[in-house]
C-alpha positions as CSV (number, residue, x, y, z in Angstrom):
1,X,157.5,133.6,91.1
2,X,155.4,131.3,89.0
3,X,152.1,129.7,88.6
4,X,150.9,127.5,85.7
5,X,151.9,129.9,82.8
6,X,152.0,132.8,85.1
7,X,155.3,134.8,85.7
8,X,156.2,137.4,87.8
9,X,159.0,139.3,89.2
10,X,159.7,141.5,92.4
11,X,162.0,143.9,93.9
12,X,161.9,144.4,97.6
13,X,164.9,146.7,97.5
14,X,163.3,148.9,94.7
15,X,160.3,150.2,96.6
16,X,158.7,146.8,97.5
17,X,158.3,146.9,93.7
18,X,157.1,144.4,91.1
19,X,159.0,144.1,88.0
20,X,157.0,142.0,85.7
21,X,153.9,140.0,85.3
22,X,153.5,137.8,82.1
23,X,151.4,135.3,81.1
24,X,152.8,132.3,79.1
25,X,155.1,134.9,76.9
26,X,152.9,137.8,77.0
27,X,153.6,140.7,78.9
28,X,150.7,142.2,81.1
29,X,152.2,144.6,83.1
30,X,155.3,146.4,81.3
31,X,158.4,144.6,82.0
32,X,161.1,147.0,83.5
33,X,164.5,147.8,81.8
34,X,167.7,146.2,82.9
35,X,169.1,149.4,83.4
36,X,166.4,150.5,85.8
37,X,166.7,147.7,87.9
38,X,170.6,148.0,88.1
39,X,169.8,151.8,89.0
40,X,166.8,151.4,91.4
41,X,164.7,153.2,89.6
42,X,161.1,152.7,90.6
43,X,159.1,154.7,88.4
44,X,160.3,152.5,85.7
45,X,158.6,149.6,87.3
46,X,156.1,147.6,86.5
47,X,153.7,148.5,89.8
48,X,154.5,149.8,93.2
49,X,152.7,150.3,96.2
50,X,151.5,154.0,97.1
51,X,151.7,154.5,100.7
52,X,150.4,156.3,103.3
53,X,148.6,158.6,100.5
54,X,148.4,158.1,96.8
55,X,149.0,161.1,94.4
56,X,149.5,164.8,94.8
57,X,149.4,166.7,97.7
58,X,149.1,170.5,96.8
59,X,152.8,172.2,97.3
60,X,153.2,169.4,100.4
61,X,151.4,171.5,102.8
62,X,148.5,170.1,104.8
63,X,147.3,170.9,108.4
64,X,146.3,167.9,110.6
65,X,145.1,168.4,114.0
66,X,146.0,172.2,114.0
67,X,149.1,171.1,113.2
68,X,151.3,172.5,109.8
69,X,153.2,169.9,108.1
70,X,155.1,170.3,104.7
71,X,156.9,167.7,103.5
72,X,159.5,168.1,100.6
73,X,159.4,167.4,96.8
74,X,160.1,163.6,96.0
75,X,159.1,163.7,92.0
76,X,161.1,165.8,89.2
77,X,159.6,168.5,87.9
78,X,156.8,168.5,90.7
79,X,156.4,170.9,93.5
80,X,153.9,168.4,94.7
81,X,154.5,165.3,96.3
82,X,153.9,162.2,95.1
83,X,152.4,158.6,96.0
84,X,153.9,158.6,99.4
85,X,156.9,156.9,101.0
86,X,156.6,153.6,100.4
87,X,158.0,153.4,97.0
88,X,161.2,155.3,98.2
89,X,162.0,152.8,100.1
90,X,163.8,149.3,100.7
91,X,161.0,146.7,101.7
92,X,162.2,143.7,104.0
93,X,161.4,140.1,103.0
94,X,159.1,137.9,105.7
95,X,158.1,135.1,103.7
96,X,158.6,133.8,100.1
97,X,158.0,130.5,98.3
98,X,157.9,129.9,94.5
99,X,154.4,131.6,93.9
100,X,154.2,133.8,96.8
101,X,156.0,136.5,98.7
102,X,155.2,138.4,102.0
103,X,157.3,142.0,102.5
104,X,156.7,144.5,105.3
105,X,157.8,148.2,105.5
106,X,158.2,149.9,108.8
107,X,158.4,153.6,108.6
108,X,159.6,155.6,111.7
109,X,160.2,159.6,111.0
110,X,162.3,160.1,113.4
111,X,165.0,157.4,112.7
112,X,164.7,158.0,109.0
113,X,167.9,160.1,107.2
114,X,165.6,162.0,105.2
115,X,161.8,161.7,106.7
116,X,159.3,162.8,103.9
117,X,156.3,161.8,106.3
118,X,155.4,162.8,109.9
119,X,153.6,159.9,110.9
120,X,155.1,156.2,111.9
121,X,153.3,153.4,110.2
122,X,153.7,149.7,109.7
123,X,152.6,148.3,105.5
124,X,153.0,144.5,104.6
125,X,152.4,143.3,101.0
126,X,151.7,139.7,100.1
127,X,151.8,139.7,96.0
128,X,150.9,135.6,95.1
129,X,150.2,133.9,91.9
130,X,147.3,132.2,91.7
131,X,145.1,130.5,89.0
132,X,144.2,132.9,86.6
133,X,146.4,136.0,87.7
134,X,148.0,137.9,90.2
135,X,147.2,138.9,93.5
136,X,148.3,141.8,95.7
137,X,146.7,142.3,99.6
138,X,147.9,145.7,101.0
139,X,147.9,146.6,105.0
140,X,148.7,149.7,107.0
141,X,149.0,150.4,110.1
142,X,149.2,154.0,112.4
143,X,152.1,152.8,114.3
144,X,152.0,156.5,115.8
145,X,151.1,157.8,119.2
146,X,148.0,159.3,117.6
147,X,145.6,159.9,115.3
148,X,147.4,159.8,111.8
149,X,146.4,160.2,107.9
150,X,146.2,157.1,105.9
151,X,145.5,156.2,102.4
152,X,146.7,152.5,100.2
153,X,147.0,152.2,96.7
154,X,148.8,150.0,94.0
155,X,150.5,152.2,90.5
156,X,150.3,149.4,87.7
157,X,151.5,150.1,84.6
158,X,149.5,148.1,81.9
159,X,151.1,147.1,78.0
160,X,150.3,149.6,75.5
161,X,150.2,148.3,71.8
162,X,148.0,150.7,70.4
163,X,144.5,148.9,70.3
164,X,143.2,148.7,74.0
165,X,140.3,149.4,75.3
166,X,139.5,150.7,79.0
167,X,135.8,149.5,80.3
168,X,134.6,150.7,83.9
169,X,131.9,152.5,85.6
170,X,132.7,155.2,88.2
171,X,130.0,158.1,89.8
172,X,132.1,160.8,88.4
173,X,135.1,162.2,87.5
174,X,137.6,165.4,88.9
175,X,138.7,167.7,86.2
176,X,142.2,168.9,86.8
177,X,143.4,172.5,87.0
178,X,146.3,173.8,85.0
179,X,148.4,172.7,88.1
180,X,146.9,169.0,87.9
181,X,145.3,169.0,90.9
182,X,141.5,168.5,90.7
183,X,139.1,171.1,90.5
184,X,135.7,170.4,89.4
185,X,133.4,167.5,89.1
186,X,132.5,166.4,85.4
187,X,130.0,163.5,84.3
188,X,131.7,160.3,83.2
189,X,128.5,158.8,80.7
190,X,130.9,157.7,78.2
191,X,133.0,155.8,80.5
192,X,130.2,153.6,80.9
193,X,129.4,152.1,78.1
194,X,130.0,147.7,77.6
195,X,131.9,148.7,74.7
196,X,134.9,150.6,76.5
197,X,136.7,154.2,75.5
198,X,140.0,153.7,73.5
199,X,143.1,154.6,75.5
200,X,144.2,157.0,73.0
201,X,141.1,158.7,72.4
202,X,141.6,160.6,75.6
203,X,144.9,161.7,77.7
204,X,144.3,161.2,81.3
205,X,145.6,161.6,84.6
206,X,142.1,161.7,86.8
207,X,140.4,160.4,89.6
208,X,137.3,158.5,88.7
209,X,135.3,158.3,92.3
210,X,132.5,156.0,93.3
211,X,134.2,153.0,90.8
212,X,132.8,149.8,91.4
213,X,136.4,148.1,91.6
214,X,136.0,146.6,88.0
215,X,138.1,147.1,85.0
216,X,138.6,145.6,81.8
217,X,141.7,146.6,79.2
218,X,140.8,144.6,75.7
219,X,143.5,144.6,73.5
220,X,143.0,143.3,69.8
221,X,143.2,139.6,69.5
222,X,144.8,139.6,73.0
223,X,143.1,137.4,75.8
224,X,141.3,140.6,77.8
225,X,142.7,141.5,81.6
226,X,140.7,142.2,83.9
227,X,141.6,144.1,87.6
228,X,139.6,144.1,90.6
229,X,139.6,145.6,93.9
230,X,138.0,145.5,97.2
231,X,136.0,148.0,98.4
232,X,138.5,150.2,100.4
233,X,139.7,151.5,96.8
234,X,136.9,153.4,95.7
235,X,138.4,155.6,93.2
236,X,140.4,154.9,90.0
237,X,143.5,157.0,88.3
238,X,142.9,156.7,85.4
239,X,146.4,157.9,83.4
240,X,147.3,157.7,79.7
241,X,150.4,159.7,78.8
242,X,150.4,160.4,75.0
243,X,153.5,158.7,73.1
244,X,154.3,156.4,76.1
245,X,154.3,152.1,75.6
246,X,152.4,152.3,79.1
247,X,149.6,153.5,80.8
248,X,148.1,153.2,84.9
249,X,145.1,152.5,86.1
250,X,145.9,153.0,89.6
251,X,143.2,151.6,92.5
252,X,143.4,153.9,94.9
253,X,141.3,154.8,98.4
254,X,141.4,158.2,98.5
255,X,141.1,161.3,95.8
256,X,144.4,163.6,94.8
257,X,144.7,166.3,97.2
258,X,142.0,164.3,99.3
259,X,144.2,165.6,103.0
260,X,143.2,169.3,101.7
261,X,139.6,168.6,100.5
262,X,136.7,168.7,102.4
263,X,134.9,165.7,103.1
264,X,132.0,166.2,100.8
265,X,134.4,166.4,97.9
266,X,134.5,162.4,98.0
267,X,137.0,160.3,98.9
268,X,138.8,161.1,102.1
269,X,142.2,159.8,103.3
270,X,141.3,157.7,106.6
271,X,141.9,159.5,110.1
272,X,143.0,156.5,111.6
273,X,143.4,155.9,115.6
274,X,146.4,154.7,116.5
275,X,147.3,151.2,115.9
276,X,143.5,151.1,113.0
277,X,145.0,149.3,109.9
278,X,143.5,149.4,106.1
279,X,143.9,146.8,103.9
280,X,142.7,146.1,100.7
281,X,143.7,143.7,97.6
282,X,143.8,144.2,94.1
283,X,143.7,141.1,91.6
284,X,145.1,141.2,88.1
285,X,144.6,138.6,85.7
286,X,142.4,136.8,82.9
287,X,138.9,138.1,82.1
288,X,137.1,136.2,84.6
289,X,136.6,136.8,88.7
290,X,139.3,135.5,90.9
């Protein structure tokens, strides 16, 4: 897809995946290896969709409804589940035009081969360029009979080359326990200053809750990027891996572990009626409102 000097790439067939996002020759988003595309390999990507939850769910045990579900692993080297189904799976085209594409996902558990999810739902993407960046509008639906958990969220993986800074303001942040899963709230003052935190100053992987749905990365000399969300994503993952070329800031609506939380924790996955639909967008782009 292109727009002005905007270029990007996606991959329906690699968990409704997007493979690059540049800007004139610049790349924003990381650009995925040839190899990974050849070997569907969606964690190498440049963003997917996260689908019908976002993060980990403790062991993949949860009761819903006085009902026991566990689902099984779906991340090396995790016992716990991770960012749903959608990125596991092949995404159908609907629509596409030279700046624009629509894609839908219809998840049925019982005419899946390997079901990783108890609960039918219906998710469409439309990922667009448009002046100034890229845009990405996320709905789900509970196609099931009843009452169903559901959470969106989007996994960028942002350009690392070693001078960026991360500014956003957030209510506070969840402290994770030695099995990264959260554990305690913890004050998030110097996350809030205009002048932004280095990314390397701090390695991440945490929820940030009550964000505003603004962020801004500053690299160097580098035009600054700026993301923002609609409301429905109320928390940011906020994830800097030490010695990587990448990091995530993921907009997400609902906390890690939110289906085994109670409410007053924060952020709660949605219990959704059947047939309710989320939907939320995220925009990525130049340093100035979409």
């Amino acid at each position: 897809m292109a727009f002005e000097d905007w270029r990007a790439e996606v991959a329906p067939h690699i968990g409704g995946s997007i493979l690059s996002l540049r800007r004139a020759a610049q790349p924003i988003l990381r650009p995925t290896p040839q190899e990974a595309v050849e070997n569907g390999s969606v964690r190498c990507t440049a963003c997917y969709p996260l689908v019908p939850y976002a993060n980990r769910i403790a062991q993949g045990r949860f009761r819903w409804q006085g009902v026991e579900y566990a689902l099984p692993e779906n991340f090396p080297g995790s016992v716990h589940p991770l960012h749903g189904v959608g990125w596991r799976r092949v995404w159908q085209i609907v629509h596409a035009d030279a700046h624009s594409c629509r894609l839908k996902l219809e998840y049925r558990p019982a005419q899946d081969v390997a079901p990783d999810w108890p609960f039918a739902f219906d998710m469409e993407q439309e990922i667009s360029l448009r002046a100034g960046g890229l845009t990405i509008s996320l709905s789900v639906i509970n196609a099931s009979d009843s009452s169903a958990p559901l959470g969106l969220g989007l996994h960028p993986w942002f350009v690392r080359r070693g001078s960026e800074r991360i500014q956003f303001t957030a209510a506070g942040a969840w402290r994770n326990d030695a099995d990264m899963l959260r554990s305690t709230p913890i004050g998030v003052d110097a996350w809030n200053h205009s002048d932004g935190q280095p990314v390397g100053a701090h390695e991440l992987d945490n929820d940030f809750f009550g964000w505003d749905g603004i962020a801004r990365i500053e690299s160097g000399d580098a035009p600054a990027i700026r993301i923002t969300a609609s409301g429905i994503f109320s928390v940011l993952r906020v994830f800097t891996p030490p010695g990587r070329e990448s990091f995530a800031l993921e907009p997400v609506s609902h906390l890690s572990n939110a289906i085994n939380c109670s409410a007053d924790a924060g952020a709660g996955m949605f219990n959704a009626a059947p047939g309710a639909r989320l939907a939320g967008t995220v925009w990525i782009g130049a340093d100035s409102l979409p």
